[in-house]
C-alpha positions in Angstrom: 10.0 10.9 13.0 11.5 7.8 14.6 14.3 8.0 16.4 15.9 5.1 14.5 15.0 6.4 10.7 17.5 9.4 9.7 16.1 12.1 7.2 15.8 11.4 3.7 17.7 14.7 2.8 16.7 17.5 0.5 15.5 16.8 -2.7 16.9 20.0 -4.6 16.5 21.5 -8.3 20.3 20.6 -9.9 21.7 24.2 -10.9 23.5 22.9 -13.6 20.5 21.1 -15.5 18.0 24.8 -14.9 18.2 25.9 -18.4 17.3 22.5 -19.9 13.4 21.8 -20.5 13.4 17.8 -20.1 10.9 15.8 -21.9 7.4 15.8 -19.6 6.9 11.7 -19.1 10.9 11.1 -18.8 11.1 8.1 -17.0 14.2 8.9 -14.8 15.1 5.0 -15.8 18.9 5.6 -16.7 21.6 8.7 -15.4 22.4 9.3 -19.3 18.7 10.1 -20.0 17.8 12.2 -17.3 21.3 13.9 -17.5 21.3 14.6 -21.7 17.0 14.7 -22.0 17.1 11.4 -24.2 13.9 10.2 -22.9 12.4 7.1 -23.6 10.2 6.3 -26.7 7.3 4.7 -25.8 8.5 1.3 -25.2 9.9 2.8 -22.0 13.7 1.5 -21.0 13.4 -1.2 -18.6 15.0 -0.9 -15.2 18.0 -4.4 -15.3 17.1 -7.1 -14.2 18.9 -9.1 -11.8 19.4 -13.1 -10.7 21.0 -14.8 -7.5 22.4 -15.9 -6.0 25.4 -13.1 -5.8 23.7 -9.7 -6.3 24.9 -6.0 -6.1 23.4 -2.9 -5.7 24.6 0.9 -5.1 21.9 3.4 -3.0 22.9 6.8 -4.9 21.9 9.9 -5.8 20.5 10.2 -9.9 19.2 13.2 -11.4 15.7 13.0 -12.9 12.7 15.4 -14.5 9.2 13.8 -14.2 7.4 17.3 -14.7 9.6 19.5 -16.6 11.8 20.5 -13.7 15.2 18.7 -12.5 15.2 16.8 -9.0 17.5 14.5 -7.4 15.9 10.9 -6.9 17.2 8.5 -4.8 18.2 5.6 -6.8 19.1 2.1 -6.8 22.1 0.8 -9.3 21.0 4.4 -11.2 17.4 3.2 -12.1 14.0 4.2 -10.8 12.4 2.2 -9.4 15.3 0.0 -8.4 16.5 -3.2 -11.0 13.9 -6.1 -10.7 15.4 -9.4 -8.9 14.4 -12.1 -10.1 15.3 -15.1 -7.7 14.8 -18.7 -7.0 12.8 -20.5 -3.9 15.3 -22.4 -1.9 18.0 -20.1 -2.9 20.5 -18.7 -0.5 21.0 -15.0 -1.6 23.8 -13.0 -1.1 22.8 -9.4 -1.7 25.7 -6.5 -1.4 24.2 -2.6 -0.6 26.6 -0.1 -0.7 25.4 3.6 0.3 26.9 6.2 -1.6 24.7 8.8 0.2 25.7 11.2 2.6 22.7 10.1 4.9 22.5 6.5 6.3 20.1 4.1 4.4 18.6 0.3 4.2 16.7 -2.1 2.3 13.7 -3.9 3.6 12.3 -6.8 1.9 8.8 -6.1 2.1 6.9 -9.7 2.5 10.3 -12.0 2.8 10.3 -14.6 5.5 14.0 -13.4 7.0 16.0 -13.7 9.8 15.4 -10.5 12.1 18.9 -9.1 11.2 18.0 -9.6 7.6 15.4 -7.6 7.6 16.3 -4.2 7.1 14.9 -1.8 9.3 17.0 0.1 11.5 16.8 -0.3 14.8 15.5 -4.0 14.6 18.4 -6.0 15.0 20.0 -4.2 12.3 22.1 -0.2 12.7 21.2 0.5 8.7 24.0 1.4 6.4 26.2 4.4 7.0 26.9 6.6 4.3 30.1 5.2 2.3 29.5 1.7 4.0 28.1 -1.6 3.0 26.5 -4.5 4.5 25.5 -7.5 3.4 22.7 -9.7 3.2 22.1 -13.1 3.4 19.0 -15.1 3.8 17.6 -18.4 2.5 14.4 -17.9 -0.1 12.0 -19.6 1.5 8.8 -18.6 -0.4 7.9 -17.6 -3.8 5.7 -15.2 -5.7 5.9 -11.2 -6.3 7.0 -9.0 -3.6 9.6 -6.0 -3.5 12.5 -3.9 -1.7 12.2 -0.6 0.0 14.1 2.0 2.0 13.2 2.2 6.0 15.1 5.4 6.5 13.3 8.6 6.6 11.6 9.5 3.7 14.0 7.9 1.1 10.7 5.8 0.0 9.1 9.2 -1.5 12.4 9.8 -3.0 12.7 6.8 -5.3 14.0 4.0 -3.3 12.3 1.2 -4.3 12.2 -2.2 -6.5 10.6 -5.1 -7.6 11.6 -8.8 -6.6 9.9 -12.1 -7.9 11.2 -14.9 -6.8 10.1 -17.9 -9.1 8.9 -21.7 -7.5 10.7 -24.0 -7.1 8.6 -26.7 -9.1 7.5 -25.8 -12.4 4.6 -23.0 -12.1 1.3 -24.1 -11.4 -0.1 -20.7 -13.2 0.4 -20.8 -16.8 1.4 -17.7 -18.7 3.2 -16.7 -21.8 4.2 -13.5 -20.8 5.0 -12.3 -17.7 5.9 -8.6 -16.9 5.9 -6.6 -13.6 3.9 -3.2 -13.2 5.1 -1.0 -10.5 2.9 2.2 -9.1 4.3 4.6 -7.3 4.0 8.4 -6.1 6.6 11.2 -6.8 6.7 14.5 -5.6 8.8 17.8 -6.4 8.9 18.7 -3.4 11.0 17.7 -0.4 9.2 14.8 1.3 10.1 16.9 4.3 8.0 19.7 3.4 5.3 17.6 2.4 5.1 16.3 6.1 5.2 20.3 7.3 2.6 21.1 5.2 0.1 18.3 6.5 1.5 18.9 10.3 0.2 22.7 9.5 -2.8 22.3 7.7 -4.1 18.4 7.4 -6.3 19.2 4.3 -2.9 20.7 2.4 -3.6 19.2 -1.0 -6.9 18.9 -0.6 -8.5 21.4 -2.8 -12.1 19.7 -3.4 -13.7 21.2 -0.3 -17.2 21.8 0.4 -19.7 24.0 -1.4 -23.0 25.6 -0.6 -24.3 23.7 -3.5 -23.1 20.3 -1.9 -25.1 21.2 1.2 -27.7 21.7 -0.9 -27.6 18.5 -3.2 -27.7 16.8 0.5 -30.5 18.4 1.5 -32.6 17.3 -1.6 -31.4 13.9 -1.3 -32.0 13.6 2.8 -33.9 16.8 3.4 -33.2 20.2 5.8 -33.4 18.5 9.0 -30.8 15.1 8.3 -28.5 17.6 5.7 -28.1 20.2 8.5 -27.7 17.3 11.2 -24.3 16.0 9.3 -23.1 19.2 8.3 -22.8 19.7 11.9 -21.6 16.0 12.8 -18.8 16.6 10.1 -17.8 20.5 11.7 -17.9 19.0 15.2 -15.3 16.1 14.4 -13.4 18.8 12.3 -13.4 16.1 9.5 -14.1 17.3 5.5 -16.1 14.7 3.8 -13.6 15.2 1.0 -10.7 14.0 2.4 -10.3 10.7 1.0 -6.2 11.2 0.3 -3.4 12.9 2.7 -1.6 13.8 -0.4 -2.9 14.1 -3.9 -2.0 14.7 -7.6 -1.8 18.6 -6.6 1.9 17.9 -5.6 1.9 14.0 -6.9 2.8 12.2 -10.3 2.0 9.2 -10.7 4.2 6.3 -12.1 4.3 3.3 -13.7 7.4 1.3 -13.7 9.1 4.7 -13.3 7.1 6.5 -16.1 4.9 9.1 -16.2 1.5 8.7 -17.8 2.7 10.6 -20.9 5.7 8.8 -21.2 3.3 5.7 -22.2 4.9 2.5 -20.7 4.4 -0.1 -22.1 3.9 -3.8 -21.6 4.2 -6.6 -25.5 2.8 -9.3 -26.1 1.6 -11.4 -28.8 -2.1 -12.3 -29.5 -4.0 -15.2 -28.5 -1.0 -15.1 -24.9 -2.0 -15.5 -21.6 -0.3 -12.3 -20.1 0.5 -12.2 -16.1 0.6 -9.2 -14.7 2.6 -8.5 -11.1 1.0 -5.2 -10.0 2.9 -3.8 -6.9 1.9 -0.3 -5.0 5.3 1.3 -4.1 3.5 4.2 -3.6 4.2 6.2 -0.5 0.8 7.7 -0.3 -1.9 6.5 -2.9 -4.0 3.6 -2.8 -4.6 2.7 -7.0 -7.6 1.8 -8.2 -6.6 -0.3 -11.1 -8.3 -1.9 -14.6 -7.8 -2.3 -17.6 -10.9 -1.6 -20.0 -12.0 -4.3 -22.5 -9.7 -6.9 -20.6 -11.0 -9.9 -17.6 -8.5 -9.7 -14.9 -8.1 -13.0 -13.6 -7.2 -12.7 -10.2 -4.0 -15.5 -9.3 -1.9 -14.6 -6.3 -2.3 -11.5 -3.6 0.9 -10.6 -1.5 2.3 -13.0 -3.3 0.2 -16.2 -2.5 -1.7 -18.1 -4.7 -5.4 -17.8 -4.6 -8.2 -19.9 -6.1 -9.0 -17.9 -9.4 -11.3 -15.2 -9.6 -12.3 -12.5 -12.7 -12.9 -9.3 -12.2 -12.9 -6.0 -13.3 -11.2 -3.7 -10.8 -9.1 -3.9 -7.7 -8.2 -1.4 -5.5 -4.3 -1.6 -4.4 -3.2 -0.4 -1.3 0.6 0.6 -0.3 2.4 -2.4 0.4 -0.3 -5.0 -1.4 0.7 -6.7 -4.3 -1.8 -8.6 -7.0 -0.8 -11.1 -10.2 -3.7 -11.1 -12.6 -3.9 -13.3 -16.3 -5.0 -11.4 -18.9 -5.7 -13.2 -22.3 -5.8 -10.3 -25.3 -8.1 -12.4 -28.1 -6.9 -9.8 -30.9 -3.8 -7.3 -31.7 -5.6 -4.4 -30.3 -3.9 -1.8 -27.5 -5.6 -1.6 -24.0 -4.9 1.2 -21.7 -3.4 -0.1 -18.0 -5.2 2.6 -16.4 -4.5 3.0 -12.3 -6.3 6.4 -10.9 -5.6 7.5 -7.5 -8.4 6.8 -5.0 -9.1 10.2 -4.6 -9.5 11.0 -8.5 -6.7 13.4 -8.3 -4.9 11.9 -11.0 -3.7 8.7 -12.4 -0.7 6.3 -14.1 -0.9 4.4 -17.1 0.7 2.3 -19.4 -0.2 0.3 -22.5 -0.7 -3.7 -23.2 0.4 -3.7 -26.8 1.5 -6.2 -29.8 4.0 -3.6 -30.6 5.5 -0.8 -29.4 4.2 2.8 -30.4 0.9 1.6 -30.0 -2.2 3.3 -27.5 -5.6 2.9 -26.5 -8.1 5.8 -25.5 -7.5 6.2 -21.4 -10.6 6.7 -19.7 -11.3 10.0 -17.7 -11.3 9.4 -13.9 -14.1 8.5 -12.3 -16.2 11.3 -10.4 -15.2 11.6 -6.8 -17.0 10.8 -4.1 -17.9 12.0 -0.6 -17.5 10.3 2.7 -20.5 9.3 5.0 -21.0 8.9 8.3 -21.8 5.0 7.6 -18.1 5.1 6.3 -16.8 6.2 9.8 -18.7 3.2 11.2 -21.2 5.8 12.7 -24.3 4.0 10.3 -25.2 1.4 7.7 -22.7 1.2 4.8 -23.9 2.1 1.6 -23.3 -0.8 -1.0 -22.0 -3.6 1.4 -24.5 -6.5 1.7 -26.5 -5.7 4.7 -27.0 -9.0 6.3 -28.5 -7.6 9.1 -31.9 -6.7 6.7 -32.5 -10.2 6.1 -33.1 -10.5 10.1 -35.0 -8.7 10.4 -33.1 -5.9 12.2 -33.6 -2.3 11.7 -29.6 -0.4 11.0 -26.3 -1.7 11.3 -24.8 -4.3 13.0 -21.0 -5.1 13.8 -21.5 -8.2 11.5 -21.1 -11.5 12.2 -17.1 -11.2 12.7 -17.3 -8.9 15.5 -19.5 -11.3 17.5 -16.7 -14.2 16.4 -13.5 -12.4 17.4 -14.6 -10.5 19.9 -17.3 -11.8 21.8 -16.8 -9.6 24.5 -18.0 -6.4 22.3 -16.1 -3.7 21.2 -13.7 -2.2 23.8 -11.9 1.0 23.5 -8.5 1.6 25.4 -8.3 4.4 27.6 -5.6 6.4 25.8 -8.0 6.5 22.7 -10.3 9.1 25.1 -6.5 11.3 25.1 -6.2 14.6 23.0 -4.4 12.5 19.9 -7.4 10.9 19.1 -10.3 12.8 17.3 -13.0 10.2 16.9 -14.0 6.0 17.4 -15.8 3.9 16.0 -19.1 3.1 17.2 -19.9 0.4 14.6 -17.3 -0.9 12.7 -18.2 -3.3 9.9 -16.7 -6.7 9.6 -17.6 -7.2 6.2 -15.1 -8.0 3.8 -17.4 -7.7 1.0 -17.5 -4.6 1.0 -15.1 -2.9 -2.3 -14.6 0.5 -0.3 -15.0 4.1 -0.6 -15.2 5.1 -4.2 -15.7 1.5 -5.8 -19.3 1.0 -5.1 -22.1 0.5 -7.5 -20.0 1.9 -10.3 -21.4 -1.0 -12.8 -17.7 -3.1 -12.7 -17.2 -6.2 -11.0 -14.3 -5.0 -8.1 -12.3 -7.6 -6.4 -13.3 -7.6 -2.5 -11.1 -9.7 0.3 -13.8 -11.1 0.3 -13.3 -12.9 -3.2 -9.9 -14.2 -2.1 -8.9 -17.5 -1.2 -5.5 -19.0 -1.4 -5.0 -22.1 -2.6 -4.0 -24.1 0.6 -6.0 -24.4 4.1 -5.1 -22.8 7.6 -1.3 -23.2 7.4 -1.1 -23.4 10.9 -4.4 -25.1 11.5 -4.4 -24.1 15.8 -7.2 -22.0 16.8 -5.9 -19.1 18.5 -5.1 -19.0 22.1 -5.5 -15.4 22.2 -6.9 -12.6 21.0 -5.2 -9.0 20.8 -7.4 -6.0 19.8 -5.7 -2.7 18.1 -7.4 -0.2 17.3 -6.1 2.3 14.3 -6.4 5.7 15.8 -5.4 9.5 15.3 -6.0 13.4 15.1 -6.5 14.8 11.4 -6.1 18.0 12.5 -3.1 17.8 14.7 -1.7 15.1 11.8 -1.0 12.7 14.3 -1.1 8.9 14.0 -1.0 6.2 16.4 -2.4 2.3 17.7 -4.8 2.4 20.8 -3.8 6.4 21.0 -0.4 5.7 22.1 2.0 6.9 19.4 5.9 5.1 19.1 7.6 6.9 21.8 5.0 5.8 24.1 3.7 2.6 23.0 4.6 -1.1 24.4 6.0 -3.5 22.6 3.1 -6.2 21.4 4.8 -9.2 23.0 4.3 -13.0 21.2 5.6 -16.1 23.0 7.3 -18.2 20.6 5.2 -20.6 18.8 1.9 -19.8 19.9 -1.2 -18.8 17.6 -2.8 -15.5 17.7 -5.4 -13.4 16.6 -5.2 -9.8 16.3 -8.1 -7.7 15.5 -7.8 -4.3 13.8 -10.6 -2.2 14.1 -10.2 1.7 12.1 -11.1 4.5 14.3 -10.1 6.9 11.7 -11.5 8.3 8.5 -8.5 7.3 6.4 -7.5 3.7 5.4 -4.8 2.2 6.8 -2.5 -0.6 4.9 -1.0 -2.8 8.2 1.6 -4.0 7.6 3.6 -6.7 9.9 7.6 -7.4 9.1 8.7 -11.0 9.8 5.4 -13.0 10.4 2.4 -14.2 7.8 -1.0 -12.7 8.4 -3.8 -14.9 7.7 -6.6 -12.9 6.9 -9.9 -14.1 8.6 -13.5 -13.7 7.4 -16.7 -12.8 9.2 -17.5 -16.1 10.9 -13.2 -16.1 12.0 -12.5 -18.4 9.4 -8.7 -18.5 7.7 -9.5 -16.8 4.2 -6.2 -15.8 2.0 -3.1 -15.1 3.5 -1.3 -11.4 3.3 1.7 -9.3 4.4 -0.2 -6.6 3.6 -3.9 -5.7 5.1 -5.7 -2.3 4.3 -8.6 -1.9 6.8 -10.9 0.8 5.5 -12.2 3.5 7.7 -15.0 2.1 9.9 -14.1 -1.5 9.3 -12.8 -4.1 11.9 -10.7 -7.0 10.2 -8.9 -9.9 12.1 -6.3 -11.9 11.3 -4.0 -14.6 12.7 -0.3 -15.1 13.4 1.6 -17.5 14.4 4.7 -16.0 16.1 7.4 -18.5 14.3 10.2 -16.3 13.8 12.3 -14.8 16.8 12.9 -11.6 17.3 12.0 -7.2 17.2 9.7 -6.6 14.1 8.1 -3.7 13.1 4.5 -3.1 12.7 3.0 -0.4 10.8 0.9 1.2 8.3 2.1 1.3 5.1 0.7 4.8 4.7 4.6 6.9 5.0 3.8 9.8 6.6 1.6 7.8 8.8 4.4 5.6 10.1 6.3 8.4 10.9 3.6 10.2 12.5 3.4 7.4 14.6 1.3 4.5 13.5 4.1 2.3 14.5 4.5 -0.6 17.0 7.7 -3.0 17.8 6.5 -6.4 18.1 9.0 -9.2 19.8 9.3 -12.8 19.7 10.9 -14.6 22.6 10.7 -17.7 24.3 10.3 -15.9 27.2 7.3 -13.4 27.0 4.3 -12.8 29.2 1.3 -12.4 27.6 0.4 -8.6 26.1 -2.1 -7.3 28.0 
């Protein structure tokens, strides 16, 4: 844990609510439901809604049952998730947060272009709240688009701290909708967040209870024969890796919400037919990446991280935590559709309904089947599904792609500390492609959304080629369930140091099996693609295990910003690195 974050605190049964069986699929939404068991019908109770410029919210304790057993959430103004803001570009905010927990707390506007004191993170130019304290925030909205509010203490996250924010254009909207409602995902646990951290610090592979079978091995060896079946089996034992193991945490301990509800609870979404319908999908999730669709509906692609991209219809996108995605849906009858978002690993799912009227469901599809990892997903092999450019060259294998030769013409390098005892394997071949829809996603007959398909709407904002180049590497031990950049975890690490003003590219490249959501406070990234070319611009980027992705920043904003994976248990574990902005900073080496 960092030293900056104090502890979430226990998340305990209630002993005066034991003897009541609540309603499986109560959304927690309001302190008299999840106090007398009044859940909600199945036009679930909205969380309030709130509008600038003078705002106030309470950080508390609220009692809640999403699985037929009482917990303590934390809560914001006695909702979960927190009451959506809804805001104006070129506002000047004035938000009050008072802590009415006995542990210090924060808010952190994930995405908002804010003075480093506004930002929310303890130990960045801000001391976070003290129990029975308030502080308040001001900052000038200089952006617009769907983006939300978090917790950087602890674990508080996992607990329930979290909201949604749109903050609406200034000029009339360029995307034209009738309707316009937010859908929130998110992970909840029963257990103490704490414990959940214990268990994965003992045994990495916790709530992983898909593991290998003799009948697996032998599938493989029909499909790649004795020799090449027995040859990965041992690859996979000597890296202490299970092919399976494509979620930290899953639906054995998880529920998964939308807008606070549970999948029975049914949330759902009006509207009236022949509308155009937008759609603000957000992953609070601590945890899961959501692979999200709705069946018998286009989803028309508009903004990502909330900027707006040329338009693009797909089927499917896969959400990471942190991202955020606006799609138009146009409903042509007065039928229900099923908002179905299953958890990458197939563990389990949330889902809500599009409806004319409330009451009303669709048939929700089964999860798909689960798939294993390969060693072309570690970057140790061709990946299987992605265009393979390199075929058309006439080359035998993999390549890097043509990004890797762009960004880094000097080749791959690993750092020395990557070689230490934290780090369990590297990438030999990463792929630069970002055509590539991920683990899970391929050939499964629907059109997925790629980074690949996205483009916003403007050029290069900054328009500079970069004077430098910074390469990162996304590193860590499974086994030991430790996390880190370059194999230096937080207590060790450097600060990444940007001089004022200039233009920089950073380069990611994933030397782990997991995916890892970056995520950096303060400063745009602008996604690049395979040639280095600005592409769509994000807060947000989930660079999938064996991939290498680049993006640029320019370091406009002064100050100490944290940058992370989005991944909880990952940033405390320690995928974490300050990065500062002065006027007086030599280069990072």
């Amino acid at each position: 844990m960092h030293p900056f974050q104090g502890p979430a605190g226990p998340v305990p049964t209630i002993p005066s609510l034991t003897r009541r069986r609540f309603v499986e699929g109560l959304a927690g939404t309001a302190l008299a439901g999840a106090v007398f068991g009044t859940g909600p019908s199945h036009a679930a109770t909205p969380s309030p809604v709130l509008t600038g410029p003078d705002i106030d919210l309470d950080i508390g304790a609220l009692p809640v049952n999403f699985t037929g057993r009482a917990r303590l959430a934390t809560a914001i103004n006695g909702s979960v998730p927190g009451p959506l803001l809804r805001l104006r570009e070129g506002e000047e905010v004035r938000i009050r947060v008072a802590n009415r927990l006995a542990v210090p707390s924060s808010v952190h506007w994930h995405g908002l272009l804010v003075p480093a004191a506004m930002d929310g993170a303890p130990g960045f130019s801000f001391t976070g709240i003290e129990p029975g304290e308030a502080f308040e925030y001001r900052f000038r909205l200089r952006q617009n688009g769907t983006y939300w509010y978090h917790s950087h203490s602890g674990l508080q996250e996992q607990t329930g701290h979290y909201g949604p924010l749109v903050i609406l254009p200034r000029e009339p909207a360029a995307i034209d909708a009738e309707r316009d409602h937010v859908v929130m995902l998110s992970d909840w646990t029963d257990e103490d967040p704490v414990a959940v951290l214990r268990h994965l610090k003992k045994q990495a592979d916790y709530y992983n209870r898909h593991p290998r079978t003799v009948g697996d091995f032998l599938a493989d060896a029909r499909r790649l024969g004795w020799r090449q079946a027995a040859r990965e089996s041992l690859d996979w034992g000597t890296m202490r890796m299970s092919r399976t193991d494509l979620a930290d945490v899953s639906g054995v301990t998880y529920t998964y919400l939308m807008n606070g509800t549970t999948p029975a609870g049914n949330w759902t979404a009006l509207y009236r037919r022949g509308e155009r319908v937008r759609l603000r999908f957000i992953n609070a999730g601590a945890m899961s990446i959501f692979d999200v669709r709705i069946p018998g509906l286009d989803l028309t692609v508009v903004a990502a991280d909330g900027q707006e991209v040329h338009p693009v219809t797909v089927e499917e996108f896969r959400l990471a935590p942190g991202e955020t995605c606006d799609v138009i849906v146009k409903p042509a009858d007065e039928s229900a559709y099923t908002i179905f978002a299953q958890s990458a690993d197939r563990s389990g799912y949330a889902r809500g309904t599009l409806a004319p009227r409330p009451g009303m469901s669709a048939s929700v599809p089964a999860p798909d089947r689960r798939v294993m990892l390969t060693m072309a997903d570690m970057g140790h092999g061709p990946v299987a599904g992605a265009v393979d450019h390199s075929a058309h060259a006439g080359h035998a294998g993999h390549d890097m792609g043509a990004a890797a030769y762009a960004v880094l013409p000097a080749g791959l390098h690993h750092a020395p500390a990557e070689f230490g005892p934290g780090v369990d394997m590297r990438t030999a071949m990463p792929s630069a492609r970002l055509d590539d829809p991920g683990v899970g996603l391929r050939d499964n007959g629907r059109r997925v959304l790629t980074y690949a398909d996205l483009h916003s709407i403007f050029p290069d904002p900054d328009g500079r080629d970069p004077g430098r180049t910074i390469e990162l590497h996304l590193t860590g031990h499974m086994e030991r369930y430790l996390w880190s950049f370059n194999g230096v975890g937080f207590m060790e690490a450097e600060p990444l140091r940007l001089n004022y003003g200039e233009r920089v590219r950073i380069v990611l490249v994933n030397d782990s099996m997991m995916e890892h959501p970056i995520h950096l406070h303060g400063l745009w990234s602008d996604l690049e693609d395979e040639q280095g070319e600005f592409r769509v611009r994000k807060h947000t980027i989930n660079v999938r295990p064996g991939h290498l992705n680049s993006f640029r920043v320019t370091a406009d904003a002064l100050g100490r910003w944290p940058f992370h994976c989005h991944l909880m248990l990952h940033m405390e574990n320690s995928m974490f690195l300050p990065v500062i902005v002065d006027t007086e900073n030599g280069h990072a080496s």
